[in-house]
N, C-alpha and C positions, 0 to 999 in steps of 0.2 A: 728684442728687449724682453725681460722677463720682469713678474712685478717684485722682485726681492732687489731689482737696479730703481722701479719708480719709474714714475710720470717725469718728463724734463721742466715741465714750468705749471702757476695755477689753472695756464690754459691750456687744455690739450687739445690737439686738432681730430677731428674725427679717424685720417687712418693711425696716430699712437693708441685709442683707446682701444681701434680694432684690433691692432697688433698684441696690445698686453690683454685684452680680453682673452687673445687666444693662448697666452700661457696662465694663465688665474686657474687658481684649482677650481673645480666646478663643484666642489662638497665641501659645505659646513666641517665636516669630520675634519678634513686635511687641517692639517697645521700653519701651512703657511699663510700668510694673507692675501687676502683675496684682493682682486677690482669691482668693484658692482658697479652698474649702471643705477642712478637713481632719476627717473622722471619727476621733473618740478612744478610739469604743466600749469598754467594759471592765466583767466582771462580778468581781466578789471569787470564789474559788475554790470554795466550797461552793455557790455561786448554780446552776451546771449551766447557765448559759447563755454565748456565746461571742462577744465584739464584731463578730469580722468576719462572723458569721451574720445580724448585724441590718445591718450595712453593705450584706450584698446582699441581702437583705431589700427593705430600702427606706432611701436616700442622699439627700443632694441631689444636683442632677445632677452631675455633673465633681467629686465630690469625690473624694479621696485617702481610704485609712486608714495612721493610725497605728497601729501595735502596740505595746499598751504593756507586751508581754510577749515583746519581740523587741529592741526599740531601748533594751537594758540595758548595765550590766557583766558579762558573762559570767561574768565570774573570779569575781565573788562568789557567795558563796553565799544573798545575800541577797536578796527580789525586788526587783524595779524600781530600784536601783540607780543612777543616773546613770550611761550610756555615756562614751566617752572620748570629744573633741571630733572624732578620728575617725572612729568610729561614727557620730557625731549627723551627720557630714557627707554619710557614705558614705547613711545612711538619707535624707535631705535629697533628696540626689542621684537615687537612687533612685524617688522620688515625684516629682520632675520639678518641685520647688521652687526659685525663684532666691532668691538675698540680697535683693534688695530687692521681692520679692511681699509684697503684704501675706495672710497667714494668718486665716483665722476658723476656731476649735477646734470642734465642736460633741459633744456626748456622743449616748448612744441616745434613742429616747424614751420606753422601757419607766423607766428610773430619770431621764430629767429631770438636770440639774446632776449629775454624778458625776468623772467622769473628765480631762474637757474642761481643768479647772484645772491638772491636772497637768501636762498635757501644752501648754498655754501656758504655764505657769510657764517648760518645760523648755527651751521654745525660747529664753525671754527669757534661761535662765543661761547661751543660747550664744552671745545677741548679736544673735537675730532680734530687732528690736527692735520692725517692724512685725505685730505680734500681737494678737489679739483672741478672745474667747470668746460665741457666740452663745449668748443668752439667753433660750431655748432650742431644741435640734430637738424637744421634745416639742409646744410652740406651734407652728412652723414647720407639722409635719401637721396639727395640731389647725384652725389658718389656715389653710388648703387650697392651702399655699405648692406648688412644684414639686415632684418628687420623681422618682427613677427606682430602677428591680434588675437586679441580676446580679451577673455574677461581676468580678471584679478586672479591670482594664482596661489595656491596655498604655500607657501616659503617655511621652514622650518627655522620656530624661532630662538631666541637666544637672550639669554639674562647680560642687556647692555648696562656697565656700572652706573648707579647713579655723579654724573660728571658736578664737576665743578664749576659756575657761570665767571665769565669773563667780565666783569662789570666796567672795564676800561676798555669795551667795544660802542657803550652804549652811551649815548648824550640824551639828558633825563629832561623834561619838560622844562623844569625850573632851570637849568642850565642853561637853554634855549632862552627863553624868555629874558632872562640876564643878559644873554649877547647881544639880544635885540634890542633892548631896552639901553644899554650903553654902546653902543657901538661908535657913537659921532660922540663921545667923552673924552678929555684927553685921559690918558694911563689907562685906557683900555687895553687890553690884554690881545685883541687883535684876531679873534678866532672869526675864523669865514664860514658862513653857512651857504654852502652850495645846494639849489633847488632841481632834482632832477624833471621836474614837470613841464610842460608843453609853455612854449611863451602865453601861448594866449591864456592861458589859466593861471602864469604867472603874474601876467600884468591885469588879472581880470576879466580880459573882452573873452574867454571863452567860458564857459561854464564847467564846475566839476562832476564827475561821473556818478559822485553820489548824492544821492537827492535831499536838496535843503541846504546843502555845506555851500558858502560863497567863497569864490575863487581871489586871488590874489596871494599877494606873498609879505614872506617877514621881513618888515627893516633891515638894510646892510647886504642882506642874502643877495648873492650870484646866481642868474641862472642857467643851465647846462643842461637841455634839454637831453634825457638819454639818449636819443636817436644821432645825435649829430657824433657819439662816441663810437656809432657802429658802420657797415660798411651801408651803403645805402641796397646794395644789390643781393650780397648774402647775410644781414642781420647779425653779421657776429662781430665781434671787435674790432677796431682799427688796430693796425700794427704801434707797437711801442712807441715808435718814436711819434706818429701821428696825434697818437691820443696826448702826448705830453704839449707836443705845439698847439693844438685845440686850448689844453688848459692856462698853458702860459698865456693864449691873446685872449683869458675870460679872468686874466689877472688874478689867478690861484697863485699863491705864494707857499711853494714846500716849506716855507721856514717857519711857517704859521700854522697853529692847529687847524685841525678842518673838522666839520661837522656834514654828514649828506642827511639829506633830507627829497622830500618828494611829495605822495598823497597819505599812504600810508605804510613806508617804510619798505617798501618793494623794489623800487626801479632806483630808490639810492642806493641802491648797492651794487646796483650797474653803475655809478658811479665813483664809488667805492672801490672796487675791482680795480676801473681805469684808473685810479689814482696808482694803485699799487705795483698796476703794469708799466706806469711811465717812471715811477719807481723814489713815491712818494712817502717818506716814512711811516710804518705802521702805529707806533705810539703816538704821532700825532695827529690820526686820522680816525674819529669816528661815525658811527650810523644815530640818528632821530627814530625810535623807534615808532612814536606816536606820528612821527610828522606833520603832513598839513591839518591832516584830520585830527 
């Protein structure tokens, strides 16, 4: 397979990314479009561990990281946030990414499927359209795929165009707050918020990971805890058809808009993803950017 044929699906299994790793031109210069590996590493804040310590840890070779606690809105006070389309650029830019490379996201392999979604989601609301999420780097090692360490690597950068923001990726506070608020109304409009967080922080008895914030959830909202979408044993997706019978017996309705949601806009995109693999329409599916928090 060579990358001018493509990735076959948003998820690739770790030997397709090895195999088109190995035709991708290895220089900026070349013309054709490349594949990058991009690490998404990210631990929740009480975890005490730090994504870009598992990136020089152990990478695939030539991959990039994303930080998903750097390529924010600053101005908010909110975390992860969505950057302005200039930010996403300037970060773009900075990693030595062009417009038309194709991208594979991968997360750690301490957590398996976590992060990765995010931060593919994030590219696509800026118009990367060739995006993909490996499935997983926790198989990748386990396969005795490539791998390399160290520290951050100087990559030769490149003027990524300032993109265009998808704003029909994103469901805005007030919009939430509306669902919530009419949900049990007759001529409600019927949009479901799916909660990717843990039941017990759903229904309260556990507590949330950041400090002071009380746990529970929003009126009407589903919950879907992300783990039950992955395999128990390798952390990466359940197969298509698995994930669609999970969500039909948590009464998601394709026919209805959906909204995901979570702590703060991270692990709904693991649910997000699974919506798309079991083959959920795009236009009616968005991400909570702000979510719980």
């Amino acid at each position: 397979m060579t990358t001018r044929r493509g990735l076959s699906s948003y998820l690739v299994s770790p030997k397709e990314l090895h195999d088109a790793l190995k035709h991708s031109p290895p220089s900026p210069i070349v013309s054709d479009a490349r594949v990058i590996p991009v690490c998404a590493s990210w631990f929740l804040p009480n975890d005490g561990r730090r994504g870009l310590d598992t990136y020089i840890e152990q990478r695939i070779p030539k991959a990039r990281f994303f930080d998903l606690d750097k390529v924010i809105d600053k101005r908010s006070p909110y975390p992860h946030m969505l950057p302005s389309s200039k930010t996403f650029a300037s970060a773009m830019s900075e990693l030595g990414i062009r417009k038309d490379d194709t991208v594979v996201v991968y997360d750690s392999k301490e957590l398996g499927i976590f992060s990765a979604p995010r931060v593919a989601w994030t590219l696509r609301s800026f118009g990367h359209s060739k995006v993909h999420i490996l499935n997983n780097f926790k198989l990748w090692v386990e396969q005795g795929l490539p791998t390399e360490s160290g520290e951050l690597y100087t990559v030769e950068c490149n003027q990524y165009p300032i993109p265009a923001f998808d704003e029909g990726k994103v469901a805005s506070f007030e919009e939430v707050k509306q669902v919530a608020q009419d949900w049990n109304k007759e001529g409600a409009e019927g949009v479901q918020i799916l909660d990717a967080r843990s039941s017990g922080r759903f229904t309260g008895e556990a507590p949330e990971p950041r400090e002071g914030l009380s746990s529970g959830h929003m009126p009407s909202s589903i919950n879907i805890p992300f783990n039950i979408l992955l395999d128990p044993e390798t952390k990466a997706f359940l197969p298509a058809d698995k994930l669609k019978q999970i969500l039909h017996e948590k009464g998601v309705d394709p026919e209805k808009p959906i909204i995901s949601s979570c702590g703060t806009g991270v692990s709904a995109c693991i649910i997000d993803t699974a919506l798309e693999m079991a083959g959920y329409p795009v236009d009616s599916r968005r991400v909570y950017d702000g979510s719980w928090t």
